[in-house]
py3Dmol code that shows the C-alpha trace and the ligand (Angstrom):
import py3Dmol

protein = """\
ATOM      1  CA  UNK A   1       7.211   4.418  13.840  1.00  0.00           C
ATOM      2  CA  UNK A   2       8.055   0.801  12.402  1.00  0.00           C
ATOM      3  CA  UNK A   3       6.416  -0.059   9.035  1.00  0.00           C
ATOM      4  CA  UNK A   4       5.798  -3.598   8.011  1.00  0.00           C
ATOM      5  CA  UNK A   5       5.291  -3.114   4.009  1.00  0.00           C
ATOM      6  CA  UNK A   6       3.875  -6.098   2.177  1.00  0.00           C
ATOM      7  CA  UNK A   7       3.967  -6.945  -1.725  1.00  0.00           C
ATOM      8  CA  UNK A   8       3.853  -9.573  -4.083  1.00  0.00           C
ATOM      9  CA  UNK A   9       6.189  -8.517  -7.185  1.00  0.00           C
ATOM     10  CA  UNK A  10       8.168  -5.553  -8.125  1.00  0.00           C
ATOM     11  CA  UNK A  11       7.756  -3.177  -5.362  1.00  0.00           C
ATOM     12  CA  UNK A  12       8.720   0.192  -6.534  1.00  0.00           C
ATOM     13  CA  UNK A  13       6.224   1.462  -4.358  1.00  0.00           C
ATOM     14  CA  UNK A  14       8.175   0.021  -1.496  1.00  0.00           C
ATOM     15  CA  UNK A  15      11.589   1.731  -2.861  1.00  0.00           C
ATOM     16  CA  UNK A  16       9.887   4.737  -3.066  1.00  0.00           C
ATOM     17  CA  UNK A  17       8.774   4.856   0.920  1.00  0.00           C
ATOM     18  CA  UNK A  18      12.102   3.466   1.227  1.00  0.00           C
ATOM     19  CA  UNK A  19      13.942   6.646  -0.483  1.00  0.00           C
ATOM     20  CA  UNK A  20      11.498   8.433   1.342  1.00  0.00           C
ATOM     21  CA  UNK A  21      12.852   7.196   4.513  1.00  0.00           C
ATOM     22  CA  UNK A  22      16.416   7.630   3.652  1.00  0.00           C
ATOM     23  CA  UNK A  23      16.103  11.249   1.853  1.00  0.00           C
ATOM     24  CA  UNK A  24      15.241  12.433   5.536  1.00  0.00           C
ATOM     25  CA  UNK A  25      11.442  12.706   4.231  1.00  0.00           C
ATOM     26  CA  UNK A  26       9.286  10.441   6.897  1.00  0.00           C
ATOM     27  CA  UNK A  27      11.150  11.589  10.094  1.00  0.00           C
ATOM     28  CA  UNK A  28      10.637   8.765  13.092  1.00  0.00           C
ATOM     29  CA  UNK A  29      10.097   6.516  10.752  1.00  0.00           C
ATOM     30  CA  UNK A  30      11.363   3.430   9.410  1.00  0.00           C
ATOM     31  CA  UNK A  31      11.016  -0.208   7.618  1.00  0.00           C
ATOM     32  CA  UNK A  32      11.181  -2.694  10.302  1.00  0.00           C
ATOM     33  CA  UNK A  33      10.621  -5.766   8.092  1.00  0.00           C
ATOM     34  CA  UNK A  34       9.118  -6.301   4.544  1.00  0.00           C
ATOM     35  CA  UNK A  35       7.419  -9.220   3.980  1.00  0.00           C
ATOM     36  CA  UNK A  36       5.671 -11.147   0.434  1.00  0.00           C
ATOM     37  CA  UNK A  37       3.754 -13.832  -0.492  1.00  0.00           C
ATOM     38  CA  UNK A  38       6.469 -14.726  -3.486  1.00  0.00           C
ATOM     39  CA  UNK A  39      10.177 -15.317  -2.387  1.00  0.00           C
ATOM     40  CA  UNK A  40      10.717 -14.705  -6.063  1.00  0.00           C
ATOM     41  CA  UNK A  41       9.125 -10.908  -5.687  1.00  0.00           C
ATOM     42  CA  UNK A  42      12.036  -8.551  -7.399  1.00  0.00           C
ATOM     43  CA  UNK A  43      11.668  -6.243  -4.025  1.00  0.00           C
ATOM     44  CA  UNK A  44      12.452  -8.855  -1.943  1.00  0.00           C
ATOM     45  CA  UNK A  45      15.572  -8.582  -3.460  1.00  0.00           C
ATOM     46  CA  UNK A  46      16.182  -5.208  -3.774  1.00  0.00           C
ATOM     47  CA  UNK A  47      14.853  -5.073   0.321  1.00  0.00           C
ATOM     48  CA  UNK A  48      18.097  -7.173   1.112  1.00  0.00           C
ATOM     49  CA  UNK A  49      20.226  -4.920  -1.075  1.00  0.00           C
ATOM     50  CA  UNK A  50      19.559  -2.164   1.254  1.00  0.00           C
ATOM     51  CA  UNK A  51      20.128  -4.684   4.352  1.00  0.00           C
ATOM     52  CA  UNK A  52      16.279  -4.668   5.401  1.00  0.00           C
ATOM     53  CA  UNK A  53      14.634  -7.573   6.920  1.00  0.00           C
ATOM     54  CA  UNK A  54      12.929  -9.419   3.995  1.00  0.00           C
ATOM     55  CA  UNK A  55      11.124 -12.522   4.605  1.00  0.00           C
ATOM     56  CA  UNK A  56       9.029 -14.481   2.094  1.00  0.00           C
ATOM     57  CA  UNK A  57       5.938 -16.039   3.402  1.00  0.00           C
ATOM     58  CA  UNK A  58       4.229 -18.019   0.856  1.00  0.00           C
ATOM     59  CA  UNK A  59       0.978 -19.478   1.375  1.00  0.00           C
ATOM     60  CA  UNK A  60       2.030 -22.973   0.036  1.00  0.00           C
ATOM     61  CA  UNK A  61      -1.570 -24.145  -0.287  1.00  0.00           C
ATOM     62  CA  UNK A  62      -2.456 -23.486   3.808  1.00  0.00           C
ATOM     63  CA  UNK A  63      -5.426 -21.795   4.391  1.00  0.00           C
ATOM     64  CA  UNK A  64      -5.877 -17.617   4.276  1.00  0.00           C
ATOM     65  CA  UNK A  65      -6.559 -17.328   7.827  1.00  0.00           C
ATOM     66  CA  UNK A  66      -3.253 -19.731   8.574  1.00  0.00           C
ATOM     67  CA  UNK A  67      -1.096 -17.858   6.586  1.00  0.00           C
ATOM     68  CA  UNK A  68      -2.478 -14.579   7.655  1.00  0.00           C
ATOM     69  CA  UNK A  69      -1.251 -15.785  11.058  1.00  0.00           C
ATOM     70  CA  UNK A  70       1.848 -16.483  10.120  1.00  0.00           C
ATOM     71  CA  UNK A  71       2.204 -13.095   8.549  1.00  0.00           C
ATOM     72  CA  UNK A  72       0.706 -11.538  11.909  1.00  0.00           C
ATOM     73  CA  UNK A  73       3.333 -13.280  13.969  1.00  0.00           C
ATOM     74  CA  UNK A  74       6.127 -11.741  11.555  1.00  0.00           C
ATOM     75  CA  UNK A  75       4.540  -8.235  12.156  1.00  0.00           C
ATOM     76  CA  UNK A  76       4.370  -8.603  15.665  1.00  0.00           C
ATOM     77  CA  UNK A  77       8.200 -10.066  16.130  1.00  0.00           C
ATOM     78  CA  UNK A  78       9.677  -6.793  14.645  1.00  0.00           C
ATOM     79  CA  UNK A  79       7.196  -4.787  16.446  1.00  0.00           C
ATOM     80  CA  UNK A  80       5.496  -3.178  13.385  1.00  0.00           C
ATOM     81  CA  UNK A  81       3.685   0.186  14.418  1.00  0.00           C
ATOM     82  CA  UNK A  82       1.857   0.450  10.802  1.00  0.00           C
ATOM     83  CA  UNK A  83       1.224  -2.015   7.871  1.00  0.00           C
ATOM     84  CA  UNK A  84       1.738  -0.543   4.406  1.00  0.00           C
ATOM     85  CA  UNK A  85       0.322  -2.618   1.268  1.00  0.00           C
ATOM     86  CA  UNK A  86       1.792  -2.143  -1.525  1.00  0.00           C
ATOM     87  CA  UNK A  87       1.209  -4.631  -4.680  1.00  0.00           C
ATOM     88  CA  UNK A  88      -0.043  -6.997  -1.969  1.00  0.00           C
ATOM     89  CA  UNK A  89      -2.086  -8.892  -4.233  1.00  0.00           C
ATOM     90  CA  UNK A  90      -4.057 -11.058  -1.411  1.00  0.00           C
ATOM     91  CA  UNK A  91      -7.194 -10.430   0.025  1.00  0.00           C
ATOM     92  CA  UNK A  92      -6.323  -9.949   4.038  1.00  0.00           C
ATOM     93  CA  UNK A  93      -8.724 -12.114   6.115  1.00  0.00           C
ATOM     94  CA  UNK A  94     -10.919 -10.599   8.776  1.00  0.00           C
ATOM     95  CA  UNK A  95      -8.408 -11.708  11.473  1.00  0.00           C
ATOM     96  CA  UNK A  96      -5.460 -10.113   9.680  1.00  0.00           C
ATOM     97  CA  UNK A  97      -7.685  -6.776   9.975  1.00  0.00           C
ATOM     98  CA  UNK A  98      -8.865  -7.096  12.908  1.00  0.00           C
ATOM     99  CA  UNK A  99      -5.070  -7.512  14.897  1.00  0.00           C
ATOM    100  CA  UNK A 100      -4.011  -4.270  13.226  1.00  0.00           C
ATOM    101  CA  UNK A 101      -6.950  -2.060  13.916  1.00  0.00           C
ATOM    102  CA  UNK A 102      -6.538   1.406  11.926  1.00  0.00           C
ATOM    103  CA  UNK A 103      -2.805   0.417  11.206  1.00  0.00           C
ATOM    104  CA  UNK A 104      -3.128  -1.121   8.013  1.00  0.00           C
ATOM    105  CA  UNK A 105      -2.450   0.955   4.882  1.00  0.00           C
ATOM    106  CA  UNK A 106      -3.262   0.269   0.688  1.00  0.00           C
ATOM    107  CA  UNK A 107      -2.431   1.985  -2.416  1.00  0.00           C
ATOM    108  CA  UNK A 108      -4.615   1.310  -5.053  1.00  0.00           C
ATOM    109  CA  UNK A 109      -4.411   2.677  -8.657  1.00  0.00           C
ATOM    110  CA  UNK A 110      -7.604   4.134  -9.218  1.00  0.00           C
ATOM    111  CA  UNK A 111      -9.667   6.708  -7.667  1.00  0.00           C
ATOM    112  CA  UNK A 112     -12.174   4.877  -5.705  1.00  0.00           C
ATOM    113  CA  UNK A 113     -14.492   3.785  -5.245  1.00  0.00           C
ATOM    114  CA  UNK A 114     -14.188   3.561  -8.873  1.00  0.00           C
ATOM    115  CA  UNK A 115     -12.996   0.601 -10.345  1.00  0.00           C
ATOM    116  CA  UNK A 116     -11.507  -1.390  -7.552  1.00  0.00           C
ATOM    117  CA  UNK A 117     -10.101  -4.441  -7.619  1.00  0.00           C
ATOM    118  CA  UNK A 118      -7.542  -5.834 -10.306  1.00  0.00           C
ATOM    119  CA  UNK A 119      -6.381  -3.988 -12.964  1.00  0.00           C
ATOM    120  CA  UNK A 120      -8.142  -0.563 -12.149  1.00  0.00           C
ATOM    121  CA  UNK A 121      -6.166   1.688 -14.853  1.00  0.00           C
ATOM    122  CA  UNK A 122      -6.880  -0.934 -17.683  1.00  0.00           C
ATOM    123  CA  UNK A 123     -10.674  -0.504 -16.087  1.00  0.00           C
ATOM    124  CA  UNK A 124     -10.458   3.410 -16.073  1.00  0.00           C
ATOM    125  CA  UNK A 125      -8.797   3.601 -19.496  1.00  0.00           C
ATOM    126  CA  UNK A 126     -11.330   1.391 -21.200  1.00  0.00           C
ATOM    127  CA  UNK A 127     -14.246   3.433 -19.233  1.00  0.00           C
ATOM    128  CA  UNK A 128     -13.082   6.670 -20.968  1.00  0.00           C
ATOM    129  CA  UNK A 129     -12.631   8.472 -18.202  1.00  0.00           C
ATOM    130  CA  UNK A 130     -10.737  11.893 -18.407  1.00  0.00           C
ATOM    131  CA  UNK A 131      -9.049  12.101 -14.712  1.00  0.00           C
ATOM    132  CA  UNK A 132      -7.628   9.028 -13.533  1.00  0.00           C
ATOM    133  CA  UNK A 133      -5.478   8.930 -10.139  1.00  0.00           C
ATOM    134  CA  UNK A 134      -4.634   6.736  -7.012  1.00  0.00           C
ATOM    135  CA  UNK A 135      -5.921   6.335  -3.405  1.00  0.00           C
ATOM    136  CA  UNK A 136      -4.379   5.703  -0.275  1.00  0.00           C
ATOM    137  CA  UNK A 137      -6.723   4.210   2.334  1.00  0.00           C
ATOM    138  CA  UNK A 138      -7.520   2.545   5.406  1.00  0.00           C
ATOM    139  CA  UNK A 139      -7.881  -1.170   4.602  1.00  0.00           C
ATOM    140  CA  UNK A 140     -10.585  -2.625   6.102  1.00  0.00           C
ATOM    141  CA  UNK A 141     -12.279  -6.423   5.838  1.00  0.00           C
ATOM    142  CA  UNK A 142     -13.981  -4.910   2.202  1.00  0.00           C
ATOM    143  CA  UNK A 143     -11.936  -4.858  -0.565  1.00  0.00           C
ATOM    144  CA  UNK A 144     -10.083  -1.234  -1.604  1.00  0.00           C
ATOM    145  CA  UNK A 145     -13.207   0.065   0.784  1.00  0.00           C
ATOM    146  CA  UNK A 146     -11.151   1.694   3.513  1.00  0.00           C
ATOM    147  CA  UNK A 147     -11.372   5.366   4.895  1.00  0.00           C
ATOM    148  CA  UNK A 148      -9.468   7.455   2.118  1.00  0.00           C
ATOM    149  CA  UNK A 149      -6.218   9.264   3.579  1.00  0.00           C
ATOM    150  CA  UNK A 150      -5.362  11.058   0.045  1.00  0.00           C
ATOM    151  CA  UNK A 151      -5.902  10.720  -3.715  1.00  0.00           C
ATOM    152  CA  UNK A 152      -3.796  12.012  -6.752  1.00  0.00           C
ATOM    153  CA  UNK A 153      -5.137  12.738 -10.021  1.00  0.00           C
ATOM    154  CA  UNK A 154      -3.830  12.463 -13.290  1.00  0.00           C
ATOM    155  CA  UNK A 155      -4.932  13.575 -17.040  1.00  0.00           C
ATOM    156  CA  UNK A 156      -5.910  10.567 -19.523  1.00  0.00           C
ATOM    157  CA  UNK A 157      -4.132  12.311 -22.614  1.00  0.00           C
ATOM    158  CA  UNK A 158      -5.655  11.740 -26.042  1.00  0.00           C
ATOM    159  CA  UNK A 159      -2.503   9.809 -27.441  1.00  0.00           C
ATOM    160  CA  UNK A 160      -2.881   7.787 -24.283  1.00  0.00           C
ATOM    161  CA  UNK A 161      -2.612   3.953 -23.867  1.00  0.00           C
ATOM    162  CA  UNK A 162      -3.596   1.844 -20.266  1.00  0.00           C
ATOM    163  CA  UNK A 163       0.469   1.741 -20.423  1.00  0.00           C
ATOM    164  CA  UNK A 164       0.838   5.220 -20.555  1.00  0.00           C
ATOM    165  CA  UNK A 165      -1.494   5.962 -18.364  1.00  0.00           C
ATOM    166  CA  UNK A 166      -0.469   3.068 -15.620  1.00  0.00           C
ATOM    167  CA  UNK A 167       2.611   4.945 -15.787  1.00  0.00           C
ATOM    168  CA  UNK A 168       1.370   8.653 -15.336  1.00  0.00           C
ATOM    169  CA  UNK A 169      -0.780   7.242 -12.074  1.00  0.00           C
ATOM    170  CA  UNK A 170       2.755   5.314 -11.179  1.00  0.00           C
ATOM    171  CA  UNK A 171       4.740   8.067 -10.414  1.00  0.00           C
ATOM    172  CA  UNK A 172       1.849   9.589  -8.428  1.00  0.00           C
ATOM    173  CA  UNK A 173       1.595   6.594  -6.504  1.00  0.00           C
ATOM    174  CA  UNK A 174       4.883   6.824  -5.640  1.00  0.00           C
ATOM    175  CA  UNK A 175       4.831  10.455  -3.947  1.00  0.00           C
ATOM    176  CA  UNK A 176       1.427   9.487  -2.709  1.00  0.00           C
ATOM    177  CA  UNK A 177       2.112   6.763  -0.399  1.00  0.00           C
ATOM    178  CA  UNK A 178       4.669   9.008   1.396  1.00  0.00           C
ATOM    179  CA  UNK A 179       2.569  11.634   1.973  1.00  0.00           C
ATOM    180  CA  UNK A 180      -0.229   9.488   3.619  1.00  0.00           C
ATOM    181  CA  UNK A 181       2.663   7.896   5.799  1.00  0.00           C
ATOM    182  CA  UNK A 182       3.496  11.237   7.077  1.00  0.00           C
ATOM    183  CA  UNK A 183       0.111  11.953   7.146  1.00  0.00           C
ATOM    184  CA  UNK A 184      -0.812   9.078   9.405  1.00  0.00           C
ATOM    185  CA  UNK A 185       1.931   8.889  12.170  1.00  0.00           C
ATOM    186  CA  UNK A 186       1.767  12.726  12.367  1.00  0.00           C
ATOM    187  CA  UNK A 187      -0.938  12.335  14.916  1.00  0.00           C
ATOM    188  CA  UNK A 188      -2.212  15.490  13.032  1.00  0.00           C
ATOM    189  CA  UNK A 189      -5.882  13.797  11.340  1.00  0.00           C
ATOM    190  CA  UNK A 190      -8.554  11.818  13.243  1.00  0.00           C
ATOM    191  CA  UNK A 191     -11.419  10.028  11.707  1.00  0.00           C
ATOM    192  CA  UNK A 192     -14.573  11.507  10.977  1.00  0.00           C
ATOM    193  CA  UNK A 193     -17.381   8.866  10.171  1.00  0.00           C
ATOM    194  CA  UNK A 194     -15.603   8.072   6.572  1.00  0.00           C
ATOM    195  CA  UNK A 195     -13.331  11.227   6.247  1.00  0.00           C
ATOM    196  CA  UNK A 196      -9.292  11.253   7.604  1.00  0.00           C
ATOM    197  CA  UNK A 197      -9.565  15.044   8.483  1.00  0.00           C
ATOM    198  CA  UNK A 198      -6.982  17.184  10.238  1.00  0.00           C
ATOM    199  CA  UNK A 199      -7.887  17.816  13.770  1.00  0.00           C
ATOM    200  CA  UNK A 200      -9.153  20.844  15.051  1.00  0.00           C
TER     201      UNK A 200
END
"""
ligand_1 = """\
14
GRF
C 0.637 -0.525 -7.884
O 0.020 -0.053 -9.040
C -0.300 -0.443 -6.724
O -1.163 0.638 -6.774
C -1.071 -1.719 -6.842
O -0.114 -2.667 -7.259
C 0.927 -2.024 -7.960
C 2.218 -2.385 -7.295
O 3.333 -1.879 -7.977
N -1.746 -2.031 -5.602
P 4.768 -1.952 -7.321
O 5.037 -3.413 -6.965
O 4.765 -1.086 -6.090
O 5.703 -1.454 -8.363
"""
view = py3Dmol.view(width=600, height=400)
view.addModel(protein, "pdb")
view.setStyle({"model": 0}, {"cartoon": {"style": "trace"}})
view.addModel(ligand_1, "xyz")
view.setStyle({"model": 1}, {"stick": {}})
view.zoomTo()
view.show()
């Protein structure tokens, strides 16, 4: 399968599908193009280092749905099987969605539905809650809504700060997003109403 992975900044979670990919972890898999909104995004960077297609496509004040399609266009050039979001920090517009049904992938850093949106540990920290964790999902035209492929959980420690936390739910991220990769183009899981279950 070809992934398309899409960010705006930093994009460990993209090094970490790409380590994935190159420890012989996702097999049949592998990063046909990345693509963000910033040509100034560290991982765009650290994309080329590893000689991956990086492109930046910055909205430059056009419209969501125009830029969307520009984005689409990109996708479809390098023949992207699945999308993978990751630190995308754009709302997708029903169009973008809609070309990719079932294809498109997000991590957020929460366990929704609680606390979607931006910052979502600083949101669980501040809540007091005692289990925080991350979801993969389905994105659909709702935002962090999607069908849920997995969640990780993580303690909030007493000595805890969001920074600490962020971190803990970090590195959980990072083995998360594989796992709903493999998860996804295993063929293995169908969808049930709102549940990713394995098939019969
Ligand atoms: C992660 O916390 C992810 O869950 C959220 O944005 C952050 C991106 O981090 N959607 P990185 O760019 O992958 O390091």
């Amino acid at each position: 399968k070809r992934l398309g992975i899409l960010f705006s900044g930093r994009g460990s979670n993209f090094l970490a599908i790409a380590d994935s990919i190159a420890a012989g972890k996702l097999l049949g898999c592998e990063i046909a193009v990345v693509i963000s909104n910033k040509a100034d995004a560290p991982g765009l960077a650290a994309a080329r280092d590893r000689g991956l297609a990086a492109v930046a496509i910055e909205a430059q004040g056009r419209k969501r749905a125009e830029h969307d399609a520009t984005i689409v266009a990109c996708l479809r050039e390098h023949h992207v099987d699945l999308i993978c979001l990751a630190g995308y920090m754009r709302l997708l517009s029903p169009e973008f969605v809609q070309a990719f049904p079932q294809r498109i992938l997000n991590i957020h850093p929460s366990l929704l539905p609680a606390f979607p949106g931006l910052d979502a540990q600083h949101q669980a920290f501040d809540y007091g809650v005692q289990v925080a964790g991350c979801t993969v999902h389905f994105v659909d035209e709702q935002l962090d809504h999607g069908v849920i492929v997995l969640q990780k959980t993580v303690p909030v420690l007493e000595d805890d700060d969001a920074q600490t936390l962020s971190a803990r739910i970090l590195e959980q991220e990072h083995l998360a997003y594989s796992e709903a990769i493999a998860r996804v183009i295993s063929g293995d899981y169908e969808f049930a109403g709102r549940r990713y279950v394995r098939k019969p």
